[in-house]
C-alpha positions as CSV (number, residue, x, y, z in Angstrom):
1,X,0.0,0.0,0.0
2,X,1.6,3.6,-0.8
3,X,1.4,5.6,2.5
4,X,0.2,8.5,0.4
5,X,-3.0,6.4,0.3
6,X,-3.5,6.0,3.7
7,X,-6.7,8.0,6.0
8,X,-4.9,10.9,7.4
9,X,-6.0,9.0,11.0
10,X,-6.2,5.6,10.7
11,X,-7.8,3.2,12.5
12,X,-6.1,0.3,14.0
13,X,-8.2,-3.1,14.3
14,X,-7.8,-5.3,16.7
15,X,-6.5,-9.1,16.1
16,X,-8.9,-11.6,17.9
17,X,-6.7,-14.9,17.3
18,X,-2.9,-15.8,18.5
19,X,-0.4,-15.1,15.7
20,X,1.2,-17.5,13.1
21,X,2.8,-15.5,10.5
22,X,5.8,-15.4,8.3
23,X,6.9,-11.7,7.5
24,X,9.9,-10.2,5.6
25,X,11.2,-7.0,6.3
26,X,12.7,-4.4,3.8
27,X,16.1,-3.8,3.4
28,X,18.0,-1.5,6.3
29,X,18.1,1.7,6.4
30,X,21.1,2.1,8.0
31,X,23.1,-0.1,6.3
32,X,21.4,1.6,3.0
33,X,22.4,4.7,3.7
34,X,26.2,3.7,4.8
35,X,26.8,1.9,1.7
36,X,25.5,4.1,-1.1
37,X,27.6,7.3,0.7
38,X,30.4,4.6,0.2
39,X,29.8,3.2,-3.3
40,X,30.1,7.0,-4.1
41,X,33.1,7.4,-2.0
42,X,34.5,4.2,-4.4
43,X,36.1,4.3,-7.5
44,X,33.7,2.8,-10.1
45,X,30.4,1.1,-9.9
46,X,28.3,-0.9,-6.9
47,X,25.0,-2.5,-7.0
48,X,22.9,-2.4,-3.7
49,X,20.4,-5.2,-3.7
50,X,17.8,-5.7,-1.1
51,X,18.0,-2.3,-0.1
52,X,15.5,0.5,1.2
53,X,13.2,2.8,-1.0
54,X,11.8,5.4,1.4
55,X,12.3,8.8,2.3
56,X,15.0,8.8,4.1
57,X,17.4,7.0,1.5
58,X,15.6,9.1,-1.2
59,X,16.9,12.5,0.2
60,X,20.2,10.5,0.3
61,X,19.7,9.5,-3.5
62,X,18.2,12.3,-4.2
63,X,21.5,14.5,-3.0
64,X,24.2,12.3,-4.8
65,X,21.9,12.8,-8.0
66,X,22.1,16.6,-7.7
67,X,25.9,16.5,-6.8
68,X,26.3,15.1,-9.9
69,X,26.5,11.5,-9.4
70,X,25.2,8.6,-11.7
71,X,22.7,6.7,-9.9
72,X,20.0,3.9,-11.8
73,X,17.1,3.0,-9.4
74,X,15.3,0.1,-9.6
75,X,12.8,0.2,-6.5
76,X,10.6,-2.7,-7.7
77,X,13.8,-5.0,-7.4
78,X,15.4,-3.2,-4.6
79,X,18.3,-2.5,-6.6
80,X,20.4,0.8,-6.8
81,X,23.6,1.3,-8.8
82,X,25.8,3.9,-8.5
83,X,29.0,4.8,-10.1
84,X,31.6,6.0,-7.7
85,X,34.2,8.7,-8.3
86,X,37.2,8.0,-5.9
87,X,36.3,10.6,-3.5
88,X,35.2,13.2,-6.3
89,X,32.1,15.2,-6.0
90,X,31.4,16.6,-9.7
91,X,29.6,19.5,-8.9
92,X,31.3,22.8,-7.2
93,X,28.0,23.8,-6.2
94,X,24.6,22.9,-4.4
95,X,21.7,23.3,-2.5
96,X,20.7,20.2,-0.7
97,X,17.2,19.6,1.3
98,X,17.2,16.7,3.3
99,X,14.0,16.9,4.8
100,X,14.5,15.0,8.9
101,X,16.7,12.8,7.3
102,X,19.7,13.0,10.3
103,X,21.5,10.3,8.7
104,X,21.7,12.1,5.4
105,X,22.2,14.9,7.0
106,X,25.5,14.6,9.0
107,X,26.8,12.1,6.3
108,X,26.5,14.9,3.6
109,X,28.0,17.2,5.5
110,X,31.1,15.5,6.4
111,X,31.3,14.2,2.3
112,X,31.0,17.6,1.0
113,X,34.0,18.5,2.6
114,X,36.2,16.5,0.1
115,X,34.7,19.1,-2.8
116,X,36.1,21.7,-3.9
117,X,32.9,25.1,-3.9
118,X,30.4,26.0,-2.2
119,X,27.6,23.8,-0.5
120,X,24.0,24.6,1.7
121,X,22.5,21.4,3.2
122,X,19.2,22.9,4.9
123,X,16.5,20.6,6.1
124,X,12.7,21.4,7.1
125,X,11.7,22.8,10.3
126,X,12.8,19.7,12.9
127,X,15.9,19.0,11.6
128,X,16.6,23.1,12.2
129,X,16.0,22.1,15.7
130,X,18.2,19.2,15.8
131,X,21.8,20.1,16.9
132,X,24.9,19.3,15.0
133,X,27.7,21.8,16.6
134,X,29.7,18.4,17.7
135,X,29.9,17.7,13.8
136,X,30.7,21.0,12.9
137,X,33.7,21.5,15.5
138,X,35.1,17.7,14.5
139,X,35.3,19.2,10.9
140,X,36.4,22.7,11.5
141,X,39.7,20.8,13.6
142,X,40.1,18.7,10.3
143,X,41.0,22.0,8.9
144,X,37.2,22.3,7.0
145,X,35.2,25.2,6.7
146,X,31.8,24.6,8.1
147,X,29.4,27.3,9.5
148,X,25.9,26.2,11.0
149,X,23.1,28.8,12.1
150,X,22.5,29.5,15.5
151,X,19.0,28.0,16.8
152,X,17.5,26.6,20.6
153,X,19.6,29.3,22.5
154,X,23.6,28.3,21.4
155,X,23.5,25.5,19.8
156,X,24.4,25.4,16.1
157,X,22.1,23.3,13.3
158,X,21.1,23.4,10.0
159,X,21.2,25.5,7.8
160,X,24.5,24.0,6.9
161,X,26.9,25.7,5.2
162,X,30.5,24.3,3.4
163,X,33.0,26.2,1.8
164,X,34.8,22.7,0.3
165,X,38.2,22.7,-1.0
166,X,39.2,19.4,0.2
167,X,40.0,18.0,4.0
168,X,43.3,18.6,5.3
169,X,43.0,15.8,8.2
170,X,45.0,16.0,11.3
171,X,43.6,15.3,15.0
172,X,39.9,16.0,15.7
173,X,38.0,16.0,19.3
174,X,34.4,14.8,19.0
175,X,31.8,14.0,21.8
176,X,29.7,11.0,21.4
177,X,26.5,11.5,23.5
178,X,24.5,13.4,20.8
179,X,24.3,11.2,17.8
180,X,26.8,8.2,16.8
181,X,26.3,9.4,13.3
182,X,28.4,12.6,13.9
183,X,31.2,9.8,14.2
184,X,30.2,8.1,11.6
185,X,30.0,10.4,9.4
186,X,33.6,11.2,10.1
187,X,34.3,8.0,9.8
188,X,33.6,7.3,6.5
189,X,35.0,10.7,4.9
190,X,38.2,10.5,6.5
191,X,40.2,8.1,4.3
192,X,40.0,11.1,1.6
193,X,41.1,13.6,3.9
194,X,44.8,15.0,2.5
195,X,46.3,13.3,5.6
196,X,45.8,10.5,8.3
197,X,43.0,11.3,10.8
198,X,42.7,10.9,14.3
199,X,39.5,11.3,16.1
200,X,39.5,11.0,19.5
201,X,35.9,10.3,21.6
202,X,35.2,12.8,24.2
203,X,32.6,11.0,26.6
204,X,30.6,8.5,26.9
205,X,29.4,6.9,23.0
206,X,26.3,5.9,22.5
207,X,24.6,4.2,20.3
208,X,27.9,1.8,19.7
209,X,26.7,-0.7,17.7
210,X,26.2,1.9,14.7
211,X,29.8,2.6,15.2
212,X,30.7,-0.7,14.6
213,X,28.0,-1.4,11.5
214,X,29.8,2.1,10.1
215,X,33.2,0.0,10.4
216,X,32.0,-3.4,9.3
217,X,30.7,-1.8,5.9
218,X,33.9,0.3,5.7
219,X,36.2,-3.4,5.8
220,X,33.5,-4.8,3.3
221,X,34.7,-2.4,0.8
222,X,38.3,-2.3,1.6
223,X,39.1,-0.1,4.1
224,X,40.0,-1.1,7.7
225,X,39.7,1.3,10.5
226,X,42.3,0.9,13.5
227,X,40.8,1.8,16.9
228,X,41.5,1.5,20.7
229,X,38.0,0.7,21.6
230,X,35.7,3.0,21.3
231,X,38.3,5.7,22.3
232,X,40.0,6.9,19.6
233,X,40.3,5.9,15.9
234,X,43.1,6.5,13.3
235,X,42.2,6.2,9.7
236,X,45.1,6.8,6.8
237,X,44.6,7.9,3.3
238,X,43.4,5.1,1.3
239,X,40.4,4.3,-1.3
240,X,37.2,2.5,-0.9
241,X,37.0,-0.6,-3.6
242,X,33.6,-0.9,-5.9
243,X,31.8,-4.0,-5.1
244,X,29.3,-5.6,-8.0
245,X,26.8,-6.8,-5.7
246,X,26.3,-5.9,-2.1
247,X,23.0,-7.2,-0.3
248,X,21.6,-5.4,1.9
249,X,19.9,-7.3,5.4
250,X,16.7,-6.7,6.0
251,X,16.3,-3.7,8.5
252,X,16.3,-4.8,12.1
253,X,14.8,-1.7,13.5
254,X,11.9,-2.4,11.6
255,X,11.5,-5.9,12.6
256,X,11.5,-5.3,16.0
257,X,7.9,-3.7,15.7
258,X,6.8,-7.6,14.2
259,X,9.0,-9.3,17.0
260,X,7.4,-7.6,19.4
261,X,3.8,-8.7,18.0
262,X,3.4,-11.9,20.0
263,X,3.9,-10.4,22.9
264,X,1.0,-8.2,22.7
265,X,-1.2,-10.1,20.6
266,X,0.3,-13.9,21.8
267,X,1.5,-16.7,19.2
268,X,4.5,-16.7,17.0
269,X,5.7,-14.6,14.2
270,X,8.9,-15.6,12.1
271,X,11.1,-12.9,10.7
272,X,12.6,-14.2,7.6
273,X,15.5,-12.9,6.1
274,X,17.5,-11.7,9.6
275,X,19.8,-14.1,12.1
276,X,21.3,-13.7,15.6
277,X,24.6,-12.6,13.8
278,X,23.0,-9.8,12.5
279,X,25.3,-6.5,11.7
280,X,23.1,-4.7,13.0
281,X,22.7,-4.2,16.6
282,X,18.8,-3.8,17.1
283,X,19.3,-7.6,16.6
284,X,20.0,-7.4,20.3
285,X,16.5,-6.5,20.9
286,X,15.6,-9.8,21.1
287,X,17.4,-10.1,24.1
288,X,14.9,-8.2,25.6
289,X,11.8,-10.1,24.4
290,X,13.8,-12.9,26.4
291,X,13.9,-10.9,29.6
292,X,10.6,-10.1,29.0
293,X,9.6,-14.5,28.5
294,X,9.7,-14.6,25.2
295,X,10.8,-17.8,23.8
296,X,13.5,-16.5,20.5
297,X,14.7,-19.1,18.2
298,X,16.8,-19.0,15.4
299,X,15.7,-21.3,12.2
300,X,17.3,-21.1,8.6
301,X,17.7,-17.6,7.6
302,X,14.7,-16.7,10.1
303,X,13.8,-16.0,13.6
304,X,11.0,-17.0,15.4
305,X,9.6,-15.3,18.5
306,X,6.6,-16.8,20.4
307,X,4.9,-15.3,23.4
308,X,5.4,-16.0,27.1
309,X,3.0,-17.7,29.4
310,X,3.5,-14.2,31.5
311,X,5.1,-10.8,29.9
312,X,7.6,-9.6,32.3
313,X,8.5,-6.3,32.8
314,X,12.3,-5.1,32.8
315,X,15.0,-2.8,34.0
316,X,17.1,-1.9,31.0
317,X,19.9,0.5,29.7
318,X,18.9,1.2,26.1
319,X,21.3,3.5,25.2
320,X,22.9,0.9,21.9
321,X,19.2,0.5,20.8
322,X,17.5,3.9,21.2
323,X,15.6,2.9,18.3
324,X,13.7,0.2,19.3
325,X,12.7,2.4,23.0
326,X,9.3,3.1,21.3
327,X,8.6,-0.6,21.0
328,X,9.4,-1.5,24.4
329,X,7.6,1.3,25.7
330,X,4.7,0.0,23.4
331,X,4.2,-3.9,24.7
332,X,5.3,-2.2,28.8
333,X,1.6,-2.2,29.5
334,X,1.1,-5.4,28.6
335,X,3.5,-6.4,31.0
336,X,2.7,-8.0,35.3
337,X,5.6,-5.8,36.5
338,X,7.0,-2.3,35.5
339,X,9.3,-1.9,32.7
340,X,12.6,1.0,33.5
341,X,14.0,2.3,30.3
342,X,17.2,4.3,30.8
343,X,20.0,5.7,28.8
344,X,18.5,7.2,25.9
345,X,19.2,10.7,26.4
346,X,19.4,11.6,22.8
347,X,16.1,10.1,21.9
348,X,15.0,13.9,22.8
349,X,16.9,15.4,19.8
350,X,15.8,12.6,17.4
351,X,12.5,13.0,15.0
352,X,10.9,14.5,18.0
353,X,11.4,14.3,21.6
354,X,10.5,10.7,22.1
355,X,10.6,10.4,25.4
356,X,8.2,13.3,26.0
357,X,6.3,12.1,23.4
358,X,5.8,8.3,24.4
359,X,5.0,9.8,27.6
360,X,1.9,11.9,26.9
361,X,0.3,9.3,24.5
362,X,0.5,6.2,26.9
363,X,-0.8,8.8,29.2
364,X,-3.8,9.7,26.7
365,X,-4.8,5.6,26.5
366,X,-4.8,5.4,30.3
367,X,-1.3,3.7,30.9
368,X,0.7,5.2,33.9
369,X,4.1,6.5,33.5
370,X,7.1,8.2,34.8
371,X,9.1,10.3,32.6
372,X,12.6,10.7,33.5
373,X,15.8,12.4,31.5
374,X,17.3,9.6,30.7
375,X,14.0,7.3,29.6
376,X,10.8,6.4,31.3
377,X,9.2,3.9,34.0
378,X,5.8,2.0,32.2
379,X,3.7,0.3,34.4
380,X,1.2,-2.5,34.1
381,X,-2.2,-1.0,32.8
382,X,-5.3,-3.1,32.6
383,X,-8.2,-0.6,31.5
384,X,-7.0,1.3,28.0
385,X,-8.8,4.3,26.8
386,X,-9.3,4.9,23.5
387,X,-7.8,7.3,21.7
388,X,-6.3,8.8,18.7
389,X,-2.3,8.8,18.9
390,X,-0.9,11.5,18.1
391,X,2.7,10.6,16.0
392,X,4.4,14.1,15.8
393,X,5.3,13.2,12.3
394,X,7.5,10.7,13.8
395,X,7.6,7.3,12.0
396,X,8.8,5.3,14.8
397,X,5.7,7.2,17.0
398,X,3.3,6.0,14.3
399,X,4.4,2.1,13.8
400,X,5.0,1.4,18.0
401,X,1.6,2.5,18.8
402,X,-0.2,0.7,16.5
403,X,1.4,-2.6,18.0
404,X,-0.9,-1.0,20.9
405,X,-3.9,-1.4,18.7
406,X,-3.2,-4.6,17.6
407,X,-5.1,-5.8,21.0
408,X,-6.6,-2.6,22.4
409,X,-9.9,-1.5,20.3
410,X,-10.3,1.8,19.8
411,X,-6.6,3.6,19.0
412,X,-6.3,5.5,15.9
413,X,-2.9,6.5,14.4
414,X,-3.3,9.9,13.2
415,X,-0.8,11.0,10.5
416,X,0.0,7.0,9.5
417,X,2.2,8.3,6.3
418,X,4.9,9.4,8.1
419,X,6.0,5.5,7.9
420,X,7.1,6.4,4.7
421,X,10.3,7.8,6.7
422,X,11.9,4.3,6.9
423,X,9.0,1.7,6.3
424,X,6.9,2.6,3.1
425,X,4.9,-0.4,3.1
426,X,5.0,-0.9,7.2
427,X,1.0,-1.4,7.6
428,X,0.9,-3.4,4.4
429,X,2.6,-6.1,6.1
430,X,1.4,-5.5,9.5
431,X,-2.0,-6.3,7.6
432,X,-1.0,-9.4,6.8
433,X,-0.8,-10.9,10.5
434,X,-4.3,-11.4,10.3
């Protein structure tokens, strides 16, 4: 189903039977993202397969195209090939809109430093709310120029300005409590800066196992990062190599809303396509379902999740897998004990502030819950109101609450298109667990 065709508030009906589905989950976003900013970095031509059409990658696309690079996309195959310029960017000039794409966003802005002119990446009004003066400084030690606008008191975001003509390299300081794509970002530019880089971490990272899905795509096309840890990270001079066909796994941020679906709803769904040894590290969200009494299986290139005699709530830093908060958050309720989530700080600067947000619409269907900075305290809630939800143009807002609805009657989703984000055809599939 296009999202464009969905009500602008959608109703969510309730499943009246256990579960026993199969599902399979579009390509990642994440790992789409990293590897066509890559396959440009390369010198000559990559084909994606399996990966994501949706808004996000399509600013990305959408970007590289108007830079001047030669992409073919084939969205009805999942395929997108790109030729790759060795660290070239074609044109010495551009205006880029990237929408509340973050992860285009900061990736763009470290790339165009390797060009040689004059380059704006401006986004709508969120993403001029969301702060990238980390980024900025990292770059501006690397010897870039990089001037932001001044928004939320001091701190600097987009509009983005970048007067390119090349990256010197050197030794760069860069926090990593934000956003782990700032480093990243940094990450995959640097092998085209003029000299080695250093980058040295600040505080505390989060969001690690991006970090290490940023490096495990670098090696896959050639380039090998040396790192103490999580502390600091050299990267020489060197070139990323094309590959012909790169598959992309499906994305396991998005599978986390059907792996959490038997828990609410009871019975089993199997998520083809995705294993334990997942890249990606929302795999580890499955540990959770565990805690929780879930029973997690692996099978052949699936996993299986079937729900608990009793849900069980949890305590639980969440700070790798801010991502998948909004999930947890959706099946608390459901839960004989209260479920703690902690650590996810910078879930306030992401598509909105979701823990605010979370907050006030459990609150709205009845569920009782304590907001905190770091996360939130869900408790057990056995009379729901309904209610419509409201998403704050926030995909991952829209597609946990509807798990919600799955067994509540009487929650509407209002703005349901804004799955088109990440997960274009996320209620399409979600229709078919019935």
């Amino acid at each position: 189903m296009d999202p464009q065709m969905l009500p602008q508030t959608m109703q969510i009906i309730p499943i009246s039977h256990s579960l026993n589905a199969h599902v399979r989950i579009p390509g990642s976003k994440s790992l789409t993202n990293r590897a066509l900013l890559i396959a440009a970095l390369a010198q000559g031509k990559t084909r994606l397969t399996n990966a994501l059409f949706s808004d996000d990658s399509g600013f990305l696309e959408t970007a590289l195209q108007n830079l001047g690079f030669k992409i073919f996309l084939d969205p009805i195959n999942g395929c997108m090939e790109i030729s790759g310029l060795g660290g070239s960017i074609p044109k010495s000039q551009a205006d880029i809109f990237i929408g509340n794409a973050g992860t285009a966003a900061r990736f763009l802005m470290a790339f165009l430093t390797l060009g040689h002119g004059d380059y704006i990446v401006d986004g709508d009004s969120r993403m001029r709310e969301r702060p990238i003066g980390d980024l900025v400084d990292a770059l501006i030690q690397l010897g870039a120029n990089v001037i932001a606008a001044k928004r939320s008191g001091s701190s600097l975001c987009p509009p983005v300005k970048i007067i390119a003509s090349g990256l010197p390299g050197g030794k760069t300081k860069i926090a990593g409590n934000i956003s782990s794509q700032f480093l990243s970002a940094l990450l995959m530019t640097s092998p085209y800066a003029k000299s080695p880089v250093e980058i040295e971490i600040t505080s505390k990272l989060n969001s690690k196992p991006y970090i290490d899905m940023t490096l495990a795509v670098m090696s896959d096309f050639g380039i090998d990062v040396e790192h103490d840890g999580y502390n600091r990270f050299l990267i020489t001079p060197a070139i990323f190599s094309p590959i012909s066909e790169y598959s992309i796994e499906p994305d396991a941020t998005s599978a986390s809303y059907f792996f959490a679906a038997p828990a609410i709803c009871g019975g089993t769904i199997c998520v083809d396509g995705l294993g334990f040894k997942s890249i990606q590290g929302d795999i580890k969200f499955l540990d959770i379902l565990a805690r929780m009494g879930c029973t997690v299986e692996e099978k052949e290139n699936s996993i299986k999740i079937t729900s608990p005699i009793e849900l069980k709530g949890v305590d639980i830093d969440m700070r790798d897998i801010p991502d998948t908060a909004q999930t947890l958050a959706a099946i608390a309720p459901f839960a004989e004990s209260p479920t703690r989530i902690r650590g996810i700080e910078s879930a306030r600067v992401k598509e909105t502030d979701r823990i605010s947000a979370v907050c006030a619409e459990l609150r709205k269907i009845g569920v009782r819950v304590n907001e905190h900075e770091d996360g939130m305290t869900i408790f057990p809630c056995s009379q729901f109101n309904p209610a419509v939800i409201h998403t704050y143009n926030d995909h991952r807002m829209a597609m946990a609450f509807s798990l919600i609805g799955l067994r509540v009657p009487g929650i509407f989703i209002d703005n349901p298109r804004c799955v088109s984000k990440t997960f274009p055809n996320f209620f399409s599939i979600q229709e078919t667990l019935r």
